[in-house]
C-alpha positions in Angstrom: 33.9 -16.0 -22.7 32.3 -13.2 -20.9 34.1 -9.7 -21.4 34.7 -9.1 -18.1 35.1 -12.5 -16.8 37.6 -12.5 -14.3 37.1 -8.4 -13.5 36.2 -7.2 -10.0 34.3 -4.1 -10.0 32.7 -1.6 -7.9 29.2 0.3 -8.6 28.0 3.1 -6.0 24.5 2.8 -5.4 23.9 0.0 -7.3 20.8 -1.1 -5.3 18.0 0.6 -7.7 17.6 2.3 -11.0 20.5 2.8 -13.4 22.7 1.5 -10.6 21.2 -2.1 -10.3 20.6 -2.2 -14.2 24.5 -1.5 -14.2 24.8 -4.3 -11.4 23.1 -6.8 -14.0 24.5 -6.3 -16.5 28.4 -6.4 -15.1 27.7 -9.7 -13.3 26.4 -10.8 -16.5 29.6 -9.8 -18.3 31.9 -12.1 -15.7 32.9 -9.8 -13.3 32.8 -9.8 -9.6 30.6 -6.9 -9.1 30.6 -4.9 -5.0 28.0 -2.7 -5.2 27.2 0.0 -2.3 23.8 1.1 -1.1 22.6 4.4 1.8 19.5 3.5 2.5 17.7 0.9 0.7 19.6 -2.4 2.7 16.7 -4.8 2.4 16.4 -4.1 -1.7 20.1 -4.4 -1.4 19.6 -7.8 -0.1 17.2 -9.2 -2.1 19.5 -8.4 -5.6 22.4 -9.9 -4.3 20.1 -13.1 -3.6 18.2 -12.9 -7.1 21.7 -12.8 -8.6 23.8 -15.4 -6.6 20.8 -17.4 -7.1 21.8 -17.6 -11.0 25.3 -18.1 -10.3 26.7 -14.9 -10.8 29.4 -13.4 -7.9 28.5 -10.0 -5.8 28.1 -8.2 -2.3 26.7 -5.3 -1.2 27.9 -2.9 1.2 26.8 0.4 3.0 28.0 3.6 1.7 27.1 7.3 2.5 28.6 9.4 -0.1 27.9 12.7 2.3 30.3 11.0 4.9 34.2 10.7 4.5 34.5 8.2 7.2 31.9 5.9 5.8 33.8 6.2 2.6 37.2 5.8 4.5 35.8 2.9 6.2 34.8 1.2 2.5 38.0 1.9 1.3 39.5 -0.3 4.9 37.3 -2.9 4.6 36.2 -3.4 0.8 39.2 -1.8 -1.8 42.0 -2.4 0.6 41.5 -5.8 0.7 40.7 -6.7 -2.8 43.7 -8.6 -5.2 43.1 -5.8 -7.9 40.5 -3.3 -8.7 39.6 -3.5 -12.1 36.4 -1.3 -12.3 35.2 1.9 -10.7 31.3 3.2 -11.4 30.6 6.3 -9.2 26.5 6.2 -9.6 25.0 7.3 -6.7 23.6 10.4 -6.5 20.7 12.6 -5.4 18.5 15.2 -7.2 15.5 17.1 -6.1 13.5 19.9 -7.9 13.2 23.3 -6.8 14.0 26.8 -6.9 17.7 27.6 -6.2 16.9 30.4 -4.0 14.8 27.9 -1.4 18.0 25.6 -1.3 19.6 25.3 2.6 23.0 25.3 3.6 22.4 21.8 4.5 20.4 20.5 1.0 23.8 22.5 -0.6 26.1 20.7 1.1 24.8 16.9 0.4 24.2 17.7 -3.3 27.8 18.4 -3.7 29.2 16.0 -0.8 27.1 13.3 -2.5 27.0 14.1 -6.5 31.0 15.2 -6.7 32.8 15.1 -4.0 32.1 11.8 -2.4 33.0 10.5 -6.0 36.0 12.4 -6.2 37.1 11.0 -3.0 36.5 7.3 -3.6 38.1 7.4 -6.8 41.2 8.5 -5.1 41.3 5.2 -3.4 40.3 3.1 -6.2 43.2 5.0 -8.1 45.9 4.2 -5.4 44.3 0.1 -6.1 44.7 0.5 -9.9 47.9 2.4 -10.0 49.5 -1.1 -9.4 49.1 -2.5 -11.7 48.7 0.4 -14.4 45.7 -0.6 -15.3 41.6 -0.2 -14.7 38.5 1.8 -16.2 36.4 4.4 -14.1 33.0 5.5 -15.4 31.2 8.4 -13.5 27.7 8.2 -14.1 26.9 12.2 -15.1 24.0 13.8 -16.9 22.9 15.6 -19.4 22.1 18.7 -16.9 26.0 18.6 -16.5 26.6 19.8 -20.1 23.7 22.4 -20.8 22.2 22.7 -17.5 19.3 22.5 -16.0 15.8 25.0 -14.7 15.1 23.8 -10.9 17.7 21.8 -11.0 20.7 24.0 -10.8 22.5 22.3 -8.0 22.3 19.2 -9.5 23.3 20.1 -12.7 26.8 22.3 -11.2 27.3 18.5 -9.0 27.2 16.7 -12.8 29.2 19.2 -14.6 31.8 19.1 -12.3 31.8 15.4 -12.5 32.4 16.0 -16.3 35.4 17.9 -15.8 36.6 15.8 -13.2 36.2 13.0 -16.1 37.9 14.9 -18.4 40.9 16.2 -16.3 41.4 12.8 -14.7 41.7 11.2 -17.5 44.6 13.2 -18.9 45.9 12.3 -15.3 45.6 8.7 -15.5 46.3 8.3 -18.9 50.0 7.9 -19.3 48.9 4.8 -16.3 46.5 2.5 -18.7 43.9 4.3 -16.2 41.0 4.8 -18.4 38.2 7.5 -16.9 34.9 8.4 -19.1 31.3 9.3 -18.1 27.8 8.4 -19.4 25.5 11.4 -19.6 22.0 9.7 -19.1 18.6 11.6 -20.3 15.3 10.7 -19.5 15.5 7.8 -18.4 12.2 5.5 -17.1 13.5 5.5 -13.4 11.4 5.2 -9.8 12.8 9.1 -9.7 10.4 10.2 -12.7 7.3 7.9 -11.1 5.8 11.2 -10.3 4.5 12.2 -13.9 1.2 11.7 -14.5 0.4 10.7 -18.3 0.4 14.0 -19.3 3.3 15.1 -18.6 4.9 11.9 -19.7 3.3 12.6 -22.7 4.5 16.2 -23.5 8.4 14.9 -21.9 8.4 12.1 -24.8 7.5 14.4 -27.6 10.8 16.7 -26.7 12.6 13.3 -27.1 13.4 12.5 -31.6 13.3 9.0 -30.4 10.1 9.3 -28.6 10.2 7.4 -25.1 11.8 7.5 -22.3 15.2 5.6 -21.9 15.7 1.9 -20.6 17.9 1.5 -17.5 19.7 -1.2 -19.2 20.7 0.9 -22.2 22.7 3.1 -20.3 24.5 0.0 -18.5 25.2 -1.7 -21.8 27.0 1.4 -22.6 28.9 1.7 -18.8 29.5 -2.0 -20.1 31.4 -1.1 -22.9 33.4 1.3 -21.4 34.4 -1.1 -18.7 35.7 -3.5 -21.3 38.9 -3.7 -23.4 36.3 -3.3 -26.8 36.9 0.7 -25.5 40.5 0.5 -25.1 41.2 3.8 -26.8 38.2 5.5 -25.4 39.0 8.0 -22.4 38.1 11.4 -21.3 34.3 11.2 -23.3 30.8 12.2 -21.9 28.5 9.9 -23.9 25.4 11.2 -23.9 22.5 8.8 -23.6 20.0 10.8 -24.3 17.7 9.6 -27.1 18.8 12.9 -29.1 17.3 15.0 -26.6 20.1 17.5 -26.5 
């Protein structure tokens, strides 16, 4: 029996990257996975087709993290009307590179609406599902710029701190309610997002890494995975780094 046979869980921006390696690897562990996408609908289409096609049960759905009624209109038409909510994974995010000085108003704004708050807000619908039936695991997919910070990438790396103390305190929240709530702190991880390197630069990234390479996607969702089942039943409130022993 699959470990999370019988499970129905969500996955924001599950469509590419971590995010689809996480959608995988959940529908391969039994559960009915929902995963959201912004932009990319026609990739979004073709997984859920891949994956029916070998028998496994999903749906995607759009989802703009910068917009609370998009996110109110998920939680209507998606959590509302599901039985039970077993699993929450709030993935999607953005990043981009550059000096914090040059960031607008606007490029602020979606960083945080999209990294933490947007997260924050959907988990308070999936919490109002799981209260229920006092029961339910949330991973937020963080990184490690959230725990030491990060040059050129200081909004990002305030958005995925604050998802780590939003981890932490939510858990304490949620505890005494079987509500589990951890976080996965990814490193480099061999992503679309880091396509830009030329060998080079690769090169010089992997020899700051003790385990020398990059990260697979689908080593970070076997650990999502494992938090997701009852194996971590007296896990909460952790930021497991994946890192390769980067940090």
């Amino acid at each position: 029996m699959a470990r999370l046979e019988g499970k129905i869980a969500i996955v924001t921006g599950g469509s590419r990257g971590i995010g689809e390696a996480i959608v995988r690897t959940l529908c391969e562990e039994g559960a009915f996975v929902i995963f959201t996408y912004n932009n990319n609908e026609e990739k979004a289409k073709s997984l859920v087709k891949e994956l029916k096609a070998k028998g496994y049960f999903l749906q995607a759905c759009p989802l703009d993290l910068n917009n609370y009624s998009s996110i109110e209109n998920f939680n209507d038409v998606i959590i509302s009307k599901q039985s039970n909510l077993d699993i929450l994974i709030n993935n999607a995010g953005i990043s981009k590179v550059g000096l914090f000085m040059d960031a607008s108003k606007s490029e602020v704004d979606e960083m945080i609406n999209t990294n933490l708050t947007g997260s924050i807000l959907l988990s308070q619908f999936a919490v109002k599902k799981m209260i229920d039936k006092k029961k339910g695991s949330i991973v937020n997919i963080s990184s490690i710029w959230g725990n030491v910070g990060a040059s050129c990438e200081v909004l990002y790396s305030a958005t995925k701190g604050g998802i780590n103390i939003f981890t932490k305190a939510l858990a304490k929240e949620l505890g005494p309610s079987g509500i589990r709530v951890n976080a996965v702190a990814p490193g480099v991880i061999d992503t679309e997002m880091n396509k830009w390197m030329n060998e080079t630069d690769r090169m010089n990234l992997e020899q700051e890494i003790p385990l020398d390479r990059f990260g697979d996607t689908k080593e970070v969702a076997k650990v999502v995975s494992f938090l997701c089942s009852d194996e971590s039943s007296y896990v909460t409130g952790q930021i497991i780094t994946v890192d390769g022993g980067m940090i």
